[in-house]
N, CA and C atoms as an extended XYZ file, in Angstrom:
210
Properties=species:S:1:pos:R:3:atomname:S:1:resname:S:1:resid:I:1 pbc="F F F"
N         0.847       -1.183        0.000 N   UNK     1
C         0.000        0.000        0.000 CA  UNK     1
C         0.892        1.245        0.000 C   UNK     1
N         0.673        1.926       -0.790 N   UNK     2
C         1.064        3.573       -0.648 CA  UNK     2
C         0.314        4.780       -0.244 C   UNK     2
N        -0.153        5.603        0.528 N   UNK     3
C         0.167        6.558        1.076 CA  UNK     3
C        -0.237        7.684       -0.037 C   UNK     3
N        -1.303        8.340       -0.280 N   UNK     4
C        -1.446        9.643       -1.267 CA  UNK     4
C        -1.599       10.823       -0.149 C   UNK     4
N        -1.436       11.578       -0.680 N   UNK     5
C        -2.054       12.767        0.253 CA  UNK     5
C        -2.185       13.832        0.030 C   UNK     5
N        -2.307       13.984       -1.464 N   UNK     6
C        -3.246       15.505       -1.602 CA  UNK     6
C        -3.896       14.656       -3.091 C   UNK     6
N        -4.649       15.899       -2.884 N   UNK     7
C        -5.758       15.743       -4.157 CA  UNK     7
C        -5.416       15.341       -5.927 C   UNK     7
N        -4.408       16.389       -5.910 N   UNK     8
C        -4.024       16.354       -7.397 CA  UNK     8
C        -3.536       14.622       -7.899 C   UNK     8
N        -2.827       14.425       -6.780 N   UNK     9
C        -2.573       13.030       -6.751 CA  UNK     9
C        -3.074       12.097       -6.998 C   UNK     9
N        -4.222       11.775       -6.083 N   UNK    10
C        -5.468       10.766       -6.141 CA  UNK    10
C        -6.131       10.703       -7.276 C   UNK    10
N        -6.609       12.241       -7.530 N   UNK    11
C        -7.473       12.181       -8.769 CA  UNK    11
C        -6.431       11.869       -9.981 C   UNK    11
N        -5.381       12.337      -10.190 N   UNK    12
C        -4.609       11.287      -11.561 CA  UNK    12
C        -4.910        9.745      -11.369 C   UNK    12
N        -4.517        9.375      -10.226 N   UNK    13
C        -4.719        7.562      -10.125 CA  UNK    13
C        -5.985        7.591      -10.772 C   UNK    13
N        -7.491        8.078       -9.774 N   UNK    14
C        -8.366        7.596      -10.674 CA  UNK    14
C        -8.586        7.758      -12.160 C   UNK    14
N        -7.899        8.821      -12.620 N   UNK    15
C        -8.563        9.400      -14.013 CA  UNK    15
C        -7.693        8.352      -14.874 C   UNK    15
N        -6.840        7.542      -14.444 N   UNK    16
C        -6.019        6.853      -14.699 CA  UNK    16
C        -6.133        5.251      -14.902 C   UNK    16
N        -7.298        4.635      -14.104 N   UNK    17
C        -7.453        3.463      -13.905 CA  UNK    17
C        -9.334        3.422      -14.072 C   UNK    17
N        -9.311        2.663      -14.845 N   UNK    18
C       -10.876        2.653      -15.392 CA  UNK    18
C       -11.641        2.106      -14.400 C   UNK    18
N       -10.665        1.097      -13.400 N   UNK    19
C       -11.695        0.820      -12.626 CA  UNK    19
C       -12.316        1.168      -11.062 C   UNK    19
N       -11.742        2.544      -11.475 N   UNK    20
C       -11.621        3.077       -9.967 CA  UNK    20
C       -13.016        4.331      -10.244 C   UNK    20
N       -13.164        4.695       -9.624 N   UNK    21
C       -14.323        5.971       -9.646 CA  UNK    21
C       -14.267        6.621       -7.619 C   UNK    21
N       -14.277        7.966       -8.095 N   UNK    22
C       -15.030        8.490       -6.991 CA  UNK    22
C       -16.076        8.429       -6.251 C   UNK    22
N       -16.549        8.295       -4.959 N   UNK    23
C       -17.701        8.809       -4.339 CA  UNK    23
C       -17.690        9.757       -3.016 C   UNK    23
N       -17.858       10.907       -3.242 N   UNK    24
C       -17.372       11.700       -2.248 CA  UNK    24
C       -16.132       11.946       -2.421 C   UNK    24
N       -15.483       11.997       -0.687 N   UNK    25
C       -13.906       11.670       -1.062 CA  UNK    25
C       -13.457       10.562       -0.841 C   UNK    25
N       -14.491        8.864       -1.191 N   UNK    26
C       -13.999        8.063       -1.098 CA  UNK    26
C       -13.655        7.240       -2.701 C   UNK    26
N       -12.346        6.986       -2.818 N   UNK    27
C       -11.953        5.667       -4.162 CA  UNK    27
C       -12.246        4.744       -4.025 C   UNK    27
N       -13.201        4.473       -5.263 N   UNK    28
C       -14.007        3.499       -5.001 CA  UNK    28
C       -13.521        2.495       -6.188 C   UNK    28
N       -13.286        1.131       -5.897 N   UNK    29
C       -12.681        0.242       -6.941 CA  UNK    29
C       -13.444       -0.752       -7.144 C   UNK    29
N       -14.157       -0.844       -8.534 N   UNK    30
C       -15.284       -1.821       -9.045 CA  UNK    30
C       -14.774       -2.864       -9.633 C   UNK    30
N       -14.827       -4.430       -9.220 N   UNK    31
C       -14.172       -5.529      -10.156 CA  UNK    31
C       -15.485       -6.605      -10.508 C   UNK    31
N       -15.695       -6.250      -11.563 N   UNK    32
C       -16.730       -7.043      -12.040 CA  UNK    32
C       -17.118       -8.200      -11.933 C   UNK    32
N       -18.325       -8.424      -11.275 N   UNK    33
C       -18.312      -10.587      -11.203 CA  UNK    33
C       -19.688      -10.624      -10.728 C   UNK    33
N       -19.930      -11.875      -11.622 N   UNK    34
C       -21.701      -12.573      -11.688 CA  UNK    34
C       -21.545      -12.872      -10.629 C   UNK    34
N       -21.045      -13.601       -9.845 N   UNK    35
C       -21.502      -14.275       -8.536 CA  UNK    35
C       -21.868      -13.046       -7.618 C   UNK    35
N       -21.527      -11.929       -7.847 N   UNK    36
C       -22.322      -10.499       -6.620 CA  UNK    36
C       -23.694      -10.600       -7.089 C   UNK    36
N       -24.097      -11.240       -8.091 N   UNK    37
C       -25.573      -10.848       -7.667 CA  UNK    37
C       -26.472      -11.959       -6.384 C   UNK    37
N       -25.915      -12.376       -6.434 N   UNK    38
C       -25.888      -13.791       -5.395 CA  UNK    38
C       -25.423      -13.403       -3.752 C   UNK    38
N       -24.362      -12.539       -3.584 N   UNK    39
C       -23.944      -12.040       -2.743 CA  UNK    39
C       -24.252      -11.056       -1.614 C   UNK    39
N       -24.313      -11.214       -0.432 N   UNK    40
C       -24.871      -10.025        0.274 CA  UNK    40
C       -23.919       -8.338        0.136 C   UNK    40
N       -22.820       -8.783       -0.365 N   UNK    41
C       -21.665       -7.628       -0.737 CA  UNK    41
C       -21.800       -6.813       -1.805 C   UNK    41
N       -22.672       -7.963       -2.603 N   UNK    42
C       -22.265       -7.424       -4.007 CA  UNK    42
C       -22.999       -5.984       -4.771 C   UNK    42
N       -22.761       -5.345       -5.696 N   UNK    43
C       -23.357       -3.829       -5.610 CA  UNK    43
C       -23.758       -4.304       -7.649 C   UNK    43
N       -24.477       -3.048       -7.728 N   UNK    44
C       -24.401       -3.108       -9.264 CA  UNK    44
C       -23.828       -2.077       -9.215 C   UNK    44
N       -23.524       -1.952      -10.507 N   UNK    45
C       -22.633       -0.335      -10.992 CA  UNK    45
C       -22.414       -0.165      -12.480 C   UNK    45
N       -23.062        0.600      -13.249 N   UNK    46
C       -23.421        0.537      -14.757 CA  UNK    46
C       -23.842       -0.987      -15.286 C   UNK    46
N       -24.900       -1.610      -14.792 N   UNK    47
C       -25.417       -2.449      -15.077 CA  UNK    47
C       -24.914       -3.606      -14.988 C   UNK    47
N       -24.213       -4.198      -14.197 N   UNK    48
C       -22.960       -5.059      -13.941 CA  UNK    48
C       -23.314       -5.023      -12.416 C   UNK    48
N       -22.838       -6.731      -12.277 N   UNK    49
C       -22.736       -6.742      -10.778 CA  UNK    49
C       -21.441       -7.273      -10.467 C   UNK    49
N       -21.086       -6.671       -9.766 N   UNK    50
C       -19.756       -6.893       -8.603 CA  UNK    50
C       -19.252       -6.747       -7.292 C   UNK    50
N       -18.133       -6.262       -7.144 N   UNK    51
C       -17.583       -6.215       -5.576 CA  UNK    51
C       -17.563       -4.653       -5.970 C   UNK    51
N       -17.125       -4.129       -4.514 N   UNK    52
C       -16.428       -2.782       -4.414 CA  UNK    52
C       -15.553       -2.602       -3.137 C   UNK    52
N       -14.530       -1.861       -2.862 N   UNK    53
C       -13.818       -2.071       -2.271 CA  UNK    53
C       -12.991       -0.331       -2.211 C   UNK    53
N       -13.481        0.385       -1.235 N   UNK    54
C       -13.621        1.668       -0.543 CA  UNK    54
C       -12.493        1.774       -0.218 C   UNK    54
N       -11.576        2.985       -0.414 N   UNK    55
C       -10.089        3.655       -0.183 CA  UNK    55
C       -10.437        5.333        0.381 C   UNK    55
N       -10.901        5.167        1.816 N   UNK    56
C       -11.307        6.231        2.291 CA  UNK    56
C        -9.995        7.059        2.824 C   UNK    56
N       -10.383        8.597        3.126 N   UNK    57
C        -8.712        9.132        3.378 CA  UNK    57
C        -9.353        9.361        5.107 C   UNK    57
N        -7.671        9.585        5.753 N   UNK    58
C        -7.481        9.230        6.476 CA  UNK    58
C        -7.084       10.842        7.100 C   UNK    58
N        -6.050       11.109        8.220 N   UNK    59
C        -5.345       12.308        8.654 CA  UNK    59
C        -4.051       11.788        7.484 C   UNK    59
N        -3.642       10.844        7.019 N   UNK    60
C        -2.530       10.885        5.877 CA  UNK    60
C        -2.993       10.897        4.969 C   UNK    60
N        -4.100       10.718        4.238 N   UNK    61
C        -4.735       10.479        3.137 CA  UNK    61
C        -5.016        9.452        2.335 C   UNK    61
N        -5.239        8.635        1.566 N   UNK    62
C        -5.817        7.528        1.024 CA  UNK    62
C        -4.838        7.028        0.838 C   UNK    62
N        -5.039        5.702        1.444 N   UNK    63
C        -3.941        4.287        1.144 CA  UNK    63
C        -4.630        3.923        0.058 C   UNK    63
N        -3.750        3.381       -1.218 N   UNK    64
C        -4.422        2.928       -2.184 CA  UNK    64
C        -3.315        1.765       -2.530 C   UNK    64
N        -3.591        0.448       -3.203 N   UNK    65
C        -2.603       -0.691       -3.523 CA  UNK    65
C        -0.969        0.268       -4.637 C   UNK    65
N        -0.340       -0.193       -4.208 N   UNK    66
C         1.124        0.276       -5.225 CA  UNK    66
C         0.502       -0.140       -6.537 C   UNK    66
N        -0.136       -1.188       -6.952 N   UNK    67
C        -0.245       -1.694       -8.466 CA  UNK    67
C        -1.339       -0.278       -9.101 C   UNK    67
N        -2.088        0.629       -8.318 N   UNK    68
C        -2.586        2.097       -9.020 CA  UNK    68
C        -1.802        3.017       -9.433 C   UNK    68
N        -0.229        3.024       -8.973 N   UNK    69
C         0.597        3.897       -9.501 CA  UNK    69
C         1.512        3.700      -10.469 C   UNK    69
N         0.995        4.418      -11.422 N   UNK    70
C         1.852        3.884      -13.012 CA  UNK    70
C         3.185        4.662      -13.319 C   UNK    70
């Protein structure tokens, strides 16, 4: 995990990775899969069901996986 912490930052990762999207100021990372509709976890999101998996910031700012930084 790495460590962001200002804005300009974060928002390149997302604008960067298709499968990430904003909500609020949380990064939100959508990985597509049939079995979420089956799931108590599972969400839709543009007509697709999957997981999601929330990168909220912190007093350091959003931990996000190293494999988002290109």
């Amino acid at each position: 995990m790495i460590t962001v912490n200002n804005y300009e930052q974060a928002d390149s990762i997302v604008s960067k990775n298709k499968s990430l999207r904003w909500d609020g100021w949380d990064i939100v990372q959508f990985k597509a899969d049939a079995s979420a509709e089956y799931d108590k976890r599972g969400v839709r999101y543009n007509n697709k069901w999957g997981f999601e998996k929330r990168y909220s910031p912190d007093r350091e700012g959003w931990r996000v996986p190293d494999g988002f930084i290109r």
